[in-house]
N, C-alpha and C positions, 0 to 999 in steps of 0.2 A: 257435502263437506269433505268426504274420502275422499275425493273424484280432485280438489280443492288440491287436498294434503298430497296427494301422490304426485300431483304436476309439479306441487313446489318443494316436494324430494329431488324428482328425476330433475328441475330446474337445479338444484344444489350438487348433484352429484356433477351433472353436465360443465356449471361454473368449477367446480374442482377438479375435475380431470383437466379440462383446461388449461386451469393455471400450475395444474404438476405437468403437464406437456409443452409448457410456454420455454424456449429457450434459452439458456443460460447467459446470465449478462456477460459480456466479453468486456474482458482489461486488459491494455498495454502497459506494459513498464518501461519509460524509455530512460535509462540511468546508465550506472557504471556497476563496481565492484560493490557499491554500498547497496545494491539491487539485488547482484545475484550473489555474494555472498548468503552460504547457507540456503541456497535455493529462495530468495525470499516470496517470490509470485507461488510456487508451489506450496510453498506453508498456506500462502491465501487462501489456497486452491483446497488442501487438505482440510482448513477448516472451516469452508463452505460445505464442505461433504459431508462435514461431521456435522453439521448443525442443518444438514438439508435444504444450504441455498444456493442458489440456481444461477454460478457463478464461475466464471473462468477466466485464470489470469496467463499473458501472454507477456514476452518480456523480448527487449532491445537492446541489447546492451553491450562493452568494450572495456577495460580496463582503463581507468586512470582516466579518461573521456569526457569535455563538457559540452555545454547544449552547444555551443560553436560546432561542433565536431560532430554531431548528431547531423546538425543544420547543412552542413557539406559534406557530410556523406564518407569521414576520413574515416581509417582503419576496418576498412572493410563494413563500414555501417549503412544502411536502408532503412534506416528511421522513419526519414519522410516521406518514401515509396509507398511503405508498411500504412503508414497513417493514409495516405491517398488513395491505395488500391485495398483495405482491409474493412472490413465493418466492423467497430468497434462504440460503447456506450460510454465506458469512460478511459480516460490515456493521464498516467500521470508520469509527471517530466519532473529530471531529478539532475541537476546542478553537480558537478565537481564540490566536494565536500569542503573545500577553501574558495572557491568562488563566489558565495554572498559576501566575504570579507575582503578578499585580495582585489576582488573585478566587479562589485554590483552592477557597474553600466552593463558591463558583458551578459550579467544574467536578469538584467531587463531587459536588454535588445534583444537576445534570442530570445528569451522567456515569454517573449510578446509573440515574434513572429509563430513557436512552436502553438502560444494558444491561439493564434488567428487560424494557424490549417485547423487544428481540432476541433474549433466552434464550428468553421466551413464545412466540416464533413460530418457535423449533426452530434459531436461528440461533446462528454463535461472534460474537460480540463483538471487535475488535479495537481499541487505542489507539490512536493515530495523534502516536508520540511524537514533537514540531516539535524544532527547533534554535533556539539562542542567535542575539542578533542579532548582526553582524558587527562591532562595535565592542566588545563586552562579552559574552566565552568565559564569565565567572561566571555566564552566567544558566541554562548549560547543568543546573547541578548540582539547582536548585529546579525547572526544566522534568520531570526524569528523577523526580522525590521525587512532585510531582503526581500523575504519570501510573502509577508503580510503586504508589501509594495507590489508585487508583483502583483499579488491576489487580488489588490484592489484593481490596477490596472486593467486587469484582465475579467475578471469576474472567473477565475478559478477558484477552487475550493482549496485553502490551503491544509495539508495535514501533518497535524502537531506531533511529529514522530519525534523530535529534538526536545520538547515541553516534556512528552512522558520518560526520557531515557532522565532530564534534567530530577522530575519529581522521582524516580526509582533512585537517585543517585542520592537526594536529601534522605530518603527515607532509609535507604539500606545502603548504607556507603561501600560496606565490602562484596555488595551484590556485582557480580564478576562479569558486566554488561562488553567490556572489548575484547577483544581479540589483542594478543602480545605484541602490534604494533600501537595500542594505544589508538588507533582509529576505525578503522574498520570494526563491525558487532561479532561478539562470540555468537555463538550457538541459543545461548539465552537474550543475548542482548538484538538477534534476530526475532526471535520467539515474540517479544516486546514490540517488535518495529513490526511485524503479521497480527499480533492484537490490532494495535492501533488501524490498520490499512483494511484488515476483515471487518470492522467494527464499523468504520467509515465509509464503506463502498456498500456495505452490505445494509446499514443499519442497526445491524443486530445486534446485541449485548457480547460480546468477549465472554462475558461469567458461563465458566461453566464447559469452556474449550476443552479437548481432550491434553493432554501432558504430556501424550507422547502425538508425532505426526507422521502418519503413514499414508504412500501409495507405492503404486505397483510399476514395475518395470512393464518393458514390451511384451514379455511373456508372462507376464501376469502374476512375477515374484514380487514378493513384500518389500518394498521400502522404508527405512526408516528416515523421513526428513530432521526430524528436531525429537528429543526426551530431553524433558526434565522432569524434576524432582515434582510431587502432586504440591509441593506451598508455593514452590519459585512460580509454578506456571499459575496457581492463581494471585499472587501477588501481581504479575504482568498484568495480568486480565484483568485487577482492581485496578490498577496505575492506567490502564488504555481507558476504561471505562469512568473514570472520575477524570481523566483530560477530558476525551472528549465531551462530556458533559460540560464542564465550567468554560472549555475554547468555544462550544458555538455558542453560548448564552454572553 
């Protein structure tokens, strides 16, 4: 019966160093400014470390740029190089933030071809659903029509970044989600769009993220990505985690 019990320890230690030595999932970001404003793959990143998951995000990106422009390689982009020659698990593709309204054809034609390479090279697919501009909530409704078309089209996973900024805006109107062009995310309204994207890729609960997000430069000085306030950041963390629950059910 010892002889039993110790095999099927050394069998459980052996199964968990494993899976703490298994490689971190890799993510692309192929987007614009609504990408990397505020660092947003690093916040990912930050809060994969803080909750100990085994995850790293990687980002493409150009100013002002749509999936056209990804797709031909303009402004200096290698998008579909990156996606060809890189191993990655999952690549989520992110639209010109007027483009499901002004062009939908545009962002199902590319939105198709970008998830034919990613399925071909073994990868998931993900939407990267934007939010309404701050002066006009009706734009939310034809952003989510876009990208759920898309989603079905392709069998990507579309993610409800635009649904959570929509539900933080009913619930706390003076919560200060853009940035002074009214489009782009502030600092918090980043914070919001890293819940949602950690919570999604990861699985894991948002509740209970840290508040402030830090990593380290090349020489191994402290960064500070994103601080807020300990209520705003879990206010985020409720609004990501009560989307994503009621969007996949």
């Amino acid at each position: 019966m010892k002889r039993t019990t110790i095999i099927l320890l050394l069998s459980f230690v052996t199964l968990l160093a494993t899976a703490q030595s298994s490689p971190p999932k890799r993510i692309l970001f192929v987007g614009n400014s609504y990408t990397y404003f505020w660092n947003l793959p690093q916040q990912v990143n930050a809060m994969a470390e803080a909750k100990d998951v085994p995850l790293k995000a990687y980002q493409s990106t150009a100013g002002g740029v749509n999936l056209g422009q990804h797709w031909r390689g303009e402004k200096n982009l290698n998008s579909r190089e990156i996606i060809q020659e890189k191993e990655f698990n999952a690549i989520i593709i992110q639209d010109h933030s007027m483009r499901s309204i002004e062009a939908p054809d545009s962002l199902m034609f590319f939105g198709k071809r970008m998830a034919k390479l990613i399925t071909a090279r073994g990868a998931q697919p993900y939407l990267y659903m934007t939010w309404s501009r701050i002066w006009d909530p009706y734009m939310q409704a034809p952003i989510q029509a876009a990208y759920e078309s898309l989603g079905e089209a392709t069998g990507a996973i579309v993610v409800p970044v635009g649904l959570a900024w929509e539900k933080a805006r009913q619930l706390r109107p003076e919560l200060p989600l853009y940035d002074a062009d009214g489009s782009h995310p502030s600092s918090l309204g980043s914070y919001l769009t890293a819940c949602v994207f950690f919570s999604t890729l990861s699985g894991e609960s948002p509740i209970g993220l840290p508040h402030r997000l830090i990593t380290t430069d090349k020489d191994g000085e402290k960064l500070y990505l994103n601080i807020q306030s300990e209520e705003d950041a879990l206010f985020c963390q409720k609004v990501a985690a009560d989307i994503i629950k009621t969007y996949s059910n």
